[in-house]
N, C-alpha and C positions, 0 to 999 in steps of 0.2 A: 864541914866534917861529915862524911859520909857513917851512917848507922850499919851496922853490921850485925846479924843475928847467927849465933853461934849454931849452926847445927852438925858439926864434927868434920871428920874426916874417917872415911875407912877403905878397908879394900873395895878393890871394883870387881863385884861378881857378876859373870853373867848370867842364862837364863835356868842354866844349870847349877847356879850356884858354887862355882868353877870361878879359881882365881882367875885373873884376867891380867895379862904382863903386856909392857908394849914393846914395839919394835927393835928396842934395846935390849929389851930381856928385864927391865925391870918389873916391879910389879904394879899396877895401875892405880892408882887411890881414886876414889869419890869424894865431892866433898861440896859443899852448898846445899840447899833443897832439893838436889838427887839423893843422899843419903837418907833423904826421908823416905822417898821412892822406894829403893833397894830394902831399908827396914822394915817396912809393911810390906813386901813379897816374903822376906827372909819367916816375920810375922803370921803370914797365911798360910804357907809353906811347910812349918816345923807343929812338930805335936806338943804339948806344953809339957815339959818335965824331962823332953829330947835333949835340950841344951845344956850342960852338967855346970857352967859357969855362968848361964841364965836360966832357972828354972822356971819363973817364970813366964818365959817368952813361948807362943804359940797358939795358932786358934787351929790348929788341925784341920784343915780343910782336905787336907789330901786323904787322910782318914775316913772324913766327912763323902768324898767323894767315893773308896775303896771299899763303904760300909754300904755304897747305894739309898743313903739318907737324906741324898741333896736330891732340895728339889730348889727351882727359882729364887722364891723368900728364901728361904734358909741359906744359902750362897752370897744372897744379896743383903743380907744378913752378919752374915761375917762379912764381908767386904766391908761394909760401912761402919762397925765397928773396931776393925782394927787402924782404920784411917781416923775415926771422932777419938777414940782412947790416945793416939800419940799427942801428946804435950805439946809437941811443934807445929801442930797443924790448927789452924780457926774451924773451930765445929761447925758453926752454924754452913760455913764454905764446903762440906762434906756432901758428895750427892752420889748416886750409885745405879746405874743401868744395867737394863741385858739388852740385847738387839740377836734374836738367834742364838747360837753359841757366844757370843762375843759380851762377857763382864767387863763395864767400864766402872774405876775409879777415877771424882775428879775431886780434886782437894785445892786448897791455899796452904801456906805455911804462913807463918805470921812472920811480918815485914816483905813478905814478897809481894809483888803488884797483878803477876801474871797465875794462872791456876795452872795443876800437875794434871796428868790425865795416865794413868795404869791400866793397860786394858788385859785382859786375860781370854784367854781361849779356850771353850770348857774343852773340846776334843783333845787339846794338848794338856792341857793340865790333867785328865785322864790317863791319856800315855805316861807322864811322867810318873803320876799318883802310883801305877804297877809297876814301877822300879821297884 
């Protein structure tokens, strides 16, 4: 009997946070240990009290970067916090780089065997941030 860890299903968004439909015109779902992936961007992404049916959810980073508060730690900072905080991931498997502009997330989820790696682009997440 194969073990199975529930970590949901949801929409598949992409970098913009933009449903994502396929070929058919349906709409794309996620679902295994990418939905972890997808909810810690959604997570870094939103400002906390943004979401009206999650008010809790948010580490404002975009804010973070709009207010010119970020420096290295403090990014690196939020990143590894909102990866150790999700329930579905092994803490201790939580690590967090920069290299240049380039933020890496690399996590476990629990039951998985293989690590997740999120990388971010401060240049682009800049641009996005002045949306």
């Amino acid at each position: 009997m194969e073990l199975t860890i529930p970590y949901g299903k949801d929409l598949s968004l992409d970098n913009s946070s933009d449903i994502i439909f396929t070929s058919d015109g349906d709409i794309a779902l996620t679902e295994g240990a990418e939905v972890i992936a997808q909810d810690i961007g959604i997570e870094l992404k939103t400002d906390e009290g943004d979401l009206f049916w999650a008010k809790d959810v948010g580490r404002g980073l975009f804010k973070l970067l709009k207010d010119n508060q970020a420096n290295e730690e403090t990014i690196l900072t939020l990143l590894r916090g909102a990866a150790i905080d999700d329930p579905r991931i092994e803490p201790d498997s939580v690590s967090v780089s920069c290299t240049g502009n380039k933020y890496k997330i690399s996590f476990q989820a629990y039951g998985e065997i293989a690590k997740r790696e999120l990388l971010y682009d401060l240049k682009e997440l800049l641009t996005e941030a002045q949306k």
